[in-house]
SEFITI-345263 format. One record per residue (C-alpha): chain; x, z negated, y; residue number from 1. Coordinates in steps of 0.1 Angstrom, whole numbers, m for minus. Each point is the difference from the previous one (the first is absolute). Example, Ala and Ser with C-alpha at 12.3 -4.5 7.8 and 13.67 -1.06 7.14 Angstrom:
<sites>
<kette: A	c1: 123	c3: m78	c2: m45	nr: 1>
<kette: A	c1: 14	c3: 7	c2: 34	nr: 2>
</sites>
This chain:
<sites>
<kette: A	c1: m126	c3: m348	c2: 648	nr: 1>
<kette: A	c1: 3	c3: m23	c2: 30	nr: 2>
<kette: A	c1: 15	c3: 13	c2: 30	nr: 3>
<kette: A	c1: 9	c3: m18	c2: 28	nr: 4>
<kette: A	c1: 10	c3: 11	c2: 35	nr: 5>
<kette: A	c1: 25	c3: m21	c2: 16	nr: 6>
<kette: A	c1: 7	c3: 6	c2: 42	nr: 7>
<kette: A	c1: 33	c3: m19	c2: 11	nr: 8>
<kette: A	c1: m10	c3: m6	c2: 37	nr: 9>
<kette: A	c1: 27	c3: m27	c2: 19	nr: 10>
<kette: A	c1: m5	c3: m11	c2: 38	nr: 11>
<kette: A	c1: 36	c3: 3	c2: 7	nr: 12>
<kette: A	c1: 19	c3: 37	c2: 9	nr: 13>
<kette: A	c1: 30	c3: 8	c2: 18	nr: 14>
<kette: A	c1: m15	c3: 33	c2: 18	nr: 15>
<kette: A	c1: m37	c3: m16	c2: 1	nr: 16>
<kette: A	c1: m10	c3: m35	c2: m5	nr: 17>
<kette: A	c1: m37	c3: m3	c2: m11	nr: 18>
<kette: A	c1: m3	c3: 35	c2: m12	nr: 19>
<kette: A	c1: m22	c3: m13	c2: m26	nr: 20>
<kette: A	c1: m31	c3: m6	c2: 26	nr: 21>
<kette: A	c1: 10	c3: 29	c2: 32	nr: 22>
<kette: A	c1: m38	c3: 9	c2: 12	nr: 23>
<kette: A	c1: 0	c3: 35	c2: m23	nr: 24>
<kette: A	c1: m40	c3: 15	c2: 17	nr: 25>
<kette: A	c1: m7	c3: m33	c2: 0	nr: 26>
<kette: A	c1: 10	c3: m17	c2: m31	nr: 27>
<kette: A	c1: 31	c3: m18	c2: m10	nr: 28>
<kette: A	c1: 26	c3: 25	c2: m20	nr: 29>
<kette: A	c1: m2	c3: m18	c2: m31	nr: 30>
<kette: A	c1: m37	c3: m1	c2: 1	nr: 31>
<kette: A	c1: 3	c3: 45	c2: m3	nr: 32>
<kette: A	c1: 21	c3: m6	c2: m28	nr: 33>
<kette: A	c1: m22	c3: m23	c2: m21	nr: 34>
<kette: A	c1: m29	c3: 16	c2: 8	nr: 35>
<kette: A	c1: 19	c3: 34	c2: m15	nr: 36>
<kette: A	c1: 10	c3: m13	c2: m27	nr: 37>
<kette: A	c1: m29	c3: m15	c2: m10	nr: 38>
<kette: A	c1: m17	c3: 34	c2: m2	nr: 39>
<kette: A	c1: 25	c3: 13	c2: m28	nr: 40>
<kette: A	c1: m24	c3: 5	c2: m27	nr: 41>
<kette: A	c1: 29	c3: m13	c2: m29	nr: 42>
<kette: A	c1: 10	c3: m32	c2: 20	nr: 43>
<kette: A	c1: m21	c3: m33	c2: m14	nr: 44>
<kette: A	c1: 10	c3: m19	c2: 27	nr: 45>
<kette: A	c1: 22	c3: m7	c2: 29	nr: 46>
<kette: A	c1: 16	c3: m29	c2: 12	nr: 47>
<kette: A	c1: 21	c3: m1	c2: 38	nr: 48>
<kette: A	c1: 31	c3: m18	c2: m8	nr: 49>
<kette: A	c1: 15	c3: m19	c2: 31	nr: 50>
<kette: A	c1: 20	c3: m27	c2: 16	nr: 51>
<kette: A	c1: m25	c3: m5	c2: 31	nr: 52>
<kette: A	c1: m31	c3: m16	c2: 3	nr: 53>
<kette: A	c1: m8	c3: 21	c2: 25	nr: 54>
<kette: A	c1: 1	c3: 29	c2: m21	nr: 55>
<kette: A	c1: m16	c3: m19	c2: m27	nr: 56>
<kette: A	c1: m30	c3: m11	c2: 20	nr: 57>
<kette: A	c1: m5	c3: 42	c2: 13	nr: 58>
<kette: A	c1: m5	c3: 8	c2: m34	nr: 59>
<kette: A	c1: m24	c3: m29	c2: m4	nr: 60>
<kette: A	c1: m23	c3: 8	c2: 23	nr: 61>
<kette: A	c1: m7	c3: 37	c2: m12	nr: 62>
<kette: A	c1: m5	c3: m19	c2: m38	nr: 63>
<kette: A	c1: 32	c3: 14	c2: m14	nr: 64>
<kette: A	c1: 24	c3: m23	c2: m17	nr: 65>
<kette: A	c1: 35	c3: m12	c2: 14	nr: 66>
<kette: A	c1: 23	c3: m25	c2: m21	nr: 67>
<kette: A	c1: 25	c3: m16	c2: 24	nr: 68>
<kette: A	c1: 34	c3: 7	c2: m15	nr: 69>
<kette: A	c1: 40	c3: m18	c2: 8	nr: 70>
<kette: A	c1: 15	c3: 7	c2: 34	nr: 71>
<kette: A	c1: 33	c3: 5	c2: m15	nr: 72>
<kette: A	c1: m6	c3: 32	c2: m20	nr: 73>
<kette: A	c1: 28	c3: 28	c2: 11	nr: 74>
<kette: A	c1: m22	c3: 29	c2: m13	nr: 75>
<kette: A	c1: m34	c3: 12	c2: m5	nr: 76>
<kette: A	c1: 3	c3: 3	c2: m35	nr: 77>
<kette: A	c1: 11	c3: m36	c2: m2	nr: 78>
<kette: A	c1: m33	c3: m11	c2: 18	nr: 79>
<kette: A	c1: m20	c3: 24	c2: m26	nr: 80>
<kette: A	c1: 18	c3: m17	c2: m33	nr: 81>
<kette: A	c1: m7	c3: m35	c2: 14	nr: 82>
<kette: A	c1: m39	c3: 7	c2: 0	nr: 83>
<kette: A	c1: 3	c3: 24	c2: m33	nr: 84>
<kette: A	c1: 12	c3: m31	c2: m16	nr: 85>
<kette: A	c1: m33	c3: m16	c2: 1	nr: 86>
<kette: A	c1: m23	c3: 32	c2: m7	nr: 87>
<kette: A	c1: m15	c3: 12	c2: m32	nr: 88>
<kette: A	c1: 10	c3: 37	c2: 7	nr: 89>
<kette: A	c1: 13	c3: 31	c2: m19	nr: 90>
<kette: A	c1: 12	c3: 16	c2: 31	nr: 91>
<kette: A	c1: 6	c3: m11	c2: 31	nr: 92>
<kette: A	c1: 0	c3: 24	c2: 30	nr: 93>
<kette: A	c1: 19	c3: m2	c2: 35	nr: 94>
<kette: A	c1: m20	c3: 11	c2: 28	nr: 95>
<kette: A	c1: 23	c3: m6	c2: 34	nr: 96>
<kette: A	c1: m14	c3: m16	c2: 21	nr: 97>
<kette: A	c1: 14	c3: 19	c2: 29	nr: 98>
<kette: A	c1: m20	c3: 36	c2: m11	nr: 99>
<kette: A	c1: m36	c3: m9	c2: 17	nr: 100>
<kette: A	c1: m10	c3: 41	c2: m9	nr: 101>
<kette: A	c1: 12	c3: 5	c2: m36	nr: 102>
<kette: A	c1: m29	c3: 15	c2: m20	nr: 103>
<kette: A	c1: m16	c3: m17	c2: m32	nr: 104>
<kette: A	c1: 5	c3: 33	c2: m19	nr: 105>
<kette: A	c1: 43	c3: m8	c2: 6	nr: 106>
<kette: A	c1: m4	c3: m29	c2: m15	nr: 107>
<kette: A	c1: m22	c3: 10	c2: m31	nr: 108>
<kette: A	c1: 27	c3: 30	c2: m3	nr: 109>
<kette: A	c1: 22	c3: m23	c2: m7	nr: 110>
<kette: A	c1: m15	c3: m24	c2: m21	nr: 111>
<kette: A	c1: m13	c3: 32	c2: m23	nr: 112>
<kette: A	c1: 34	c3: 7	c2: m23	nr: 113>
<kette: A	c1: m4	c3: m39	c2: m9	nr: 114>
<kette: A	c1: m34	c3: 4	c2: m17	nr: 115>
<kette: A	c1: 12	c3: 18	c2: m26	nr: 116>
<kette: A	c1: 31	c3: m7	c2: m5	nr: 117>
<kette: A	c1: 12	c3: m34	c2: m13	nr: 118>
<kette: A	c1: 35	c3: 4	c2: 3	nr: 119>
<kette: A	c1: 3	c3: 4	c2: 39	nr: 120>
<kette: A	c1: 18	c3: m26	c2: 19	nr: 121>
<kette: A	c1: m4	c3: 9	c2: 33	nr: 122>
<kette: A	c1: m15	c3: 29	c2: 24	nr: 123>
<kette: A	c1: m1	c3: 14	c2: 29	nr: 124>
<kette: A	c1: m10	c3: 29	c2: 27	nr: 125>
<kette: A	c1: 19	c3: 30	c2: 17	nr: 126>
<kette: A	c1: m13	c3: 27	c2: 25	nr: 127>
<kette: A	c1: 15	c3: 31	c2: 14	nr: 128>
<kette: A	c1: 22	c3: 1	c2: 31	nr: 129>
<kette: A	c1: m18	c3: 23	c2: 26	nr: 130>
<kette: A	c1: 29	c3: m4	c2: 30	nr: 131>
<kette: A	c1: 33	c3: m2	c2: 4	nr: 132>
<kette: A	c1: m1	c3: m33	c2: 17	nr: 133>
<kette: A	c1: m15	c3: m16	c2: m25	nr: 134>
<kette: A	c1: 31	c3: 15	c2: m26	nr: 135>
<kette: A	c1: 28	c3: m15	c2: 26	nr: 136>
<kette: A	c1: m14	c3: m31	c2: 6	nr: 137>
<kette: A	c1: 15	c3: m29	c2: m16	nr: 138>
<kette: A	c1: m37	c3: m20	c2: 2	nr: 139>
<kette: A	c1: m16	c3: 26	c2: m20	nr: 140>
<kette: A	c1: 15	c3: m10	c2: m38	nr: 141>
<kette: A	c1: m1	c3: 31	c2: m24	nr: 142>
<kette: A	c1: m2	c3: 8	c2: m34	nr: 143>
<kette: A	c1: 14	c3: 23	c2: m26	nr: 144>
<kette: A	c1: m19	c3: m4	c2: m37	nr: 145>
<kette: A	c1: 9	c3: 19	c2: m35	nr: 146>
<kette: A	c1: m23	c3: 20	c2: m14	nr: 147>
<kette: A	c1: m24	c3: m24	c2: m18	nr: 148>
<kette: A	c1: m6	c3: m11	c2: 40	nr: 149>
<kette: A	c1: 25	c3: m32	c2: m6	nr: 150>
<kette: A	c1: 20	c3: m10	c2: 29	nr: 151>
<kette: A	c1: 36	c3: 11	c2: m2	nr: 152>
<kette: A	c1: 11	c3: m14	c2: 30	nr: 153>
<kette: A	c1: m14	c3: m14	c2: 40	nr: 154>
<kette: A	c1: 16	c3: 1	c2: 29	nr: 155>
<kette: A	c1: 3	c3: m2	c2: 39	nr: 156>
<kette: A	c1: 20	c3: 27	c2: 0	nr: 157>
<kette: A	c1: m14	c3: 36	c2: 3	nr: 158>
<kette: A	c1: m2	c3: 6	c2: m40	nr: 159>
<kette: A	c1: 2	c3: 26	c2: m15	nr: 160>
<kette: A	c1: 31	c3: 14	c2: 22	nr: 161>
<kette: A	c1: m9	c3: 39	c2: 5	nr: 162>
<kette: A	c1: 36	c3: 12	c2: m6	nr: 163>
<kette: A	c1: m8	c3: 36	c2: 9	nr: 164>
<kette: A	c1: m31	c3: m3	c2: 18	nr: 165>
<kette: A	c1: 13	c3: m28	c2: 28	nr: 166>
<kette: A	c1: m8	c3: 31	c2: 24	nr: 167>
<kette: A	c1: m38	c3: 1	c2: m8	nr: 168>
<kette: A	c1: 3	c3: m38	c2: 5	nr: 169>
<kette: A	c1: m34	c3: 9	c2: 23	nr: 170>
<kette: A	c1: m40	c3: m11	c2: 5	nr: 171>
<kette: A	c1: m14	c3: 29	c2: m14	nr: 172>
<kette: A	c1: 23	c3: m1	c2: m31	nr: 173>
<kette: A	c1: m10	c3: m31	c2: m8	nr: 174>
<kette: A	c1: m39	c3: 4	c2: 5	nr: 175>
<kette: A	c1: m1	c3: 30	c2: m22	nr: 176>
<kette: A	c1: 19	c3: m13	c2: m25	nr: 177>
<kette: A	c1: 28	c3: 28	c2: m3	nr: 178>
<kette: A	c1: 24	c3: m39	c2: 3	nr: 179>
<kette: A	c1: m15	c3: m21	c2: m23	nr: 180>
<kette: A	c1: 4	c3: m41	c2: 5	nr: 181>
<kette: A	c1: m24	c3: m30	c2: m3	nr: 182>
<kette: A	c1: 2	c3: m31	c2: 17	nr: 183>
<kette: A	c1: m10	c3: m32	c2: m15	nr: 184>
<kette: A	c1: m34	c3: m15	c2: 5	nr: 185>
<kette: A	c1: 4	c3: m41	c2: 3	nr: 186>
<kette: A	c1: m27	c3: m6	c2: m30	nr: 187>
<kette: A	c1: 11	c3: m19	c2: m33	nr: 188>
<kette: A	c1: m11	c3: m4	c2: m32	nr: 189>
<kette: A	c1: 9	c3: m23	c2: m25	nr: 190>
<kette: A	c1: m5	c3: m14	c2: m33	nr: 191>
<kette: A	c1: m9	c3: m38	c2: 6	nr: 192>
<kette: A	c1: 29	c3: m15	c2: m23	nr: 193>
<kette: A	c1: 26	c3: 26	c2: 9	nr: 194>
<kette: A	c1: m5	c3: m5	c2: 41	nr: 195>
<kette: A	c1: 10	c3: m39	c2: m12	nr: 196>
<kette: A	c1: 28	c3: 11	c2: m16	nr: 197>
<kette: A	c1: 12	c3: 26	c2: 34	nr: 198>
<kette: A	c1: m4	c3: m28	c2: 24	nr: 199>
<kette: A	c1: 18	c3: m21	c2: m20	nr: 200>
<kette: A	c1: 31	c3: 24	c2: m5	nr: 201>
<kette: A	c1: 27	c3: m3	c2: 23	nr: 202>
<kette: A	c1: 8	c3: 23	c2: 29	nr: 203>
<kette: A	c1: 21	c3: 33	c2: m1	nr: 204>
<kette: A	c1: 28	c3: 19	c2: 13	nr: 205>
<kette: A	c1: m23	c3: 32	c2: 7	nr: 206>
<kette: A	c1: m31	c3: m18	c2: 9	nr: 207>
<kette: A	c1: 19	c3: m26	c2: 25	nr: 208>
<kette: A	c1: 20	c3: 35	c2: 13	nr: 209>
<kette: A	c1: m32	c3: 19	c2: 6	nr: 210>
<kette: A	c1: m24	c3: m33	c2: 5	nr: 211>
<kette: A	c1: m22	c3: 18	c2: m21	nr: 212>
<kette: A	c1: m14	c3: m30	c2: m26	nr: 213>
<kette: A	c1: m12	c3: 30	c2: m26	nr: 214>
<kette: A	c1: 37	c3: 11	c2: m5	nr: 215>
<kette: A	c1: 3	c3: m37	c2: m21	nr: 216>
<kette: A	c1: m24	c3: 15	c2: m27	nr: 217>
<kette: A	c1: 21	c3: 36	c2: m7	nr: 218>
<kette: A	c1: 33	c3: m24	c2: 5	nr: 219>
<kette: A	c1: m12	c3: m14	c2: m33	nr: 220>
<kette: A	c1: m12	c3: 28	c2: m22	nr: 221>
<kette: A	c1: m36	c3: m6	c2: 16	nr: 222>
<kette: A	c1: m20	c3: 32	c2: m6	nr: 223>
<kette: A	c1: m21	c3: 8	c2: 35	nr: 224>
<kette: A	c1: m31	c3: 23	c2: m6	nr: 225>
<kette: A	c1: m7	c3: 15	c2: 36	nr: 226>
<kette: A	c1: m34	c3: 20	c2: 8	nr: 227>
<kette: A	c1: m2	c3: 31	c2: 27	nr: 228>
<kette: A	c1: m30	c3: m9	c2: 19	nr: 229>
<kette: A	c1: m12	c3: 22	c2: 29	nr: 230>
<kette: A	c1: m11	c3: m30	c2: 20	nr: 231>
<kette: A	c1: 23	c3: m15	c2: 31	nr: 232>
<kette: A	c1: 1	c3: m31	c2: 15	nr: 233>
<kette: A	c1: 14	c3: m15	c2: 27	nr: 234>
<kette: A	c1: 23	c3: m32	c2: m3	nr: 235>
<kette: A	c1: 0	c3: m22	c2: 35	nr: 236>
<kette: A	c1: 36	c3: m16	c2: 2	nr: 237>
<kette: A	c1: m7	c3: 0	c2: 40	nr: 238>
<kette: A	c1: m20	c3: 1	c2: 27	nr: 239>
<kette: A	c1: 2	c3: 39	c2: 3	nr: 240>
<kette: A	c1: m6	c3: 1	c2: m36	nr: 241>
<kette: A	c1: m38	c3: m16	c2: 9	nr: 242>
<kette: A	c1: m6	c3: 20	c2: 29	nr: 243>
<kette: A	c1: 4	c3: 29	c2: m25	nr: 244>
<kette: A	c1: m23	c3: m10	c2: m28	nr: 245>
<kette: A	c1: m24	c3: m5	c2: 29	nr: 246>
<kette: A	c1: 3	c3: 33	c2: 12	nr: 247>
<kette: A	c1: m5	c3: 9	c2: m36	nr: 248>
<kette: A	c1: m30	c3: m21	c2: m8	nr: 249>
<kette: A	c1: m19	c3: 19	c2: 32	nr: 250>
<kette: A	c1: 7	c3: 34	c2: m13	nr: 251>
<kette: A	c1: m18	c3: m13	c2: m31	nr: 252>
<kette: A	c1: m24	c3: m14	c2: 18	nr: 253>
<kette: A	c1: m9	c3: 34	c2: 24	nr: 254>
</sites>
């Protein structure tokens, strides 16, 4: 089975321009992220996806492999179907590039349902929310799943809504588990010739409402198989957001 990891990485972002290559302990950001997802023992190869040369050229110089992609994509899955198009893959996996300390054992978690079963479309990850910030905040997405761990439902909103427990609504409730709620973890996986098919479907009332491109799939009947994982990661939409996985990357380091 081929695998291929795909990391979107554009130049261009309204709350950091040039995310892609901020000094991260000395290497660009994107340069952490290929480097962990090249360590995921399922993944046959990854490929940095991009619309810079800049980008392009960082990735070059470690030996990885960048393939320049349109300037005109509106999404990140739109820049992963235009290089899926040329690959000979079974699955394709999305890696963002903006999540320079996500663990190789994430992204094998999520890659594992597809091995043995055929039928799966598309994949992803969910972890436990451990604070009450984290619940509230509208940049934290969250999932709800059934009972075969498929995704019912993600949102920006706090989810589920704790009718009788909004009281307990506190740290501690949260970290113990006595108020149970995942957030979603960024990572996708997808059968090659179905992610075509996504990108190519057109745009949704919930996912436009939410701006949360994943709601497209269960708008159509799209059956999303979502992992627990105990891992976290940290996504870095800003400045602050670095100076955070820095402050994480020395407490891994000491």
């Amino acid at each position: 089975m081929q695998i291929v990891a795909i990391i979107p990485a554009r130049y261009s972002s309204t709350r950091f321009p040039g995310k892609p290559l901020a000094d991260l302990a000395g290497k660009p950001m994107i340069q952490h992220v290929y480097e962990q997802t090249i360590k995921a023992s399922l993944v046959t190869r990854a490929i940095v996806a991009t619309d810079d040369t800049r980008i392009a050229d960082a990735i070059h110089q470690i030996g990885g492999e960048a393939i320049m992609t349109k300037t005109t994509h509106e999404t990140g899955t739109d820049r992963l179907a235009e290089v899926a198009y040329g690959l000979e893959a079974d699955i394709v996996v999305n890696v963002q590039g903006d999540e320079p300390l996500i663990a190789p054992a994430m992204i094998d978690e999520a890659i594992e349902p597809f091995i043995n079963n055929k039928e799966l479309k598309m994949g992803t990850l969910k972890t436990r929310v451990k604070c009450l910030h984290d619940f509230l905040s509208p940049n934290v997405v969250k999932v709800v799943t059934d009972n075969a761990g498929y995704a019912l439902y993600f949102s920006r909103s706090p989810l589920p809504f704790f009718r009788d427990k909004w009281q307990d609504l506190k740290d501690d409730a949260f970290a113990s588990g006595r108020l149970l709620c995942y957030k979603h973890v960024g990572l996708y996986v997808y059968q090659r010739n179905f992610l075509l098919e996504y990108a190519a479907m057109p745009q949704t009332f919930l996912e436009i409402s939410e701006k949360l491109e994943q709601l497209r799939a269960l708008e159509n009947g799209i059956r999303i198989r979502v992992v627990e994982t105990d891992f976290d990661s940290i996504g870095v939409d800003t400045p602050e957001d670095l100076n955070k996985a820095k402050e994480k990357m020395k407490q891994g380091k000491s």
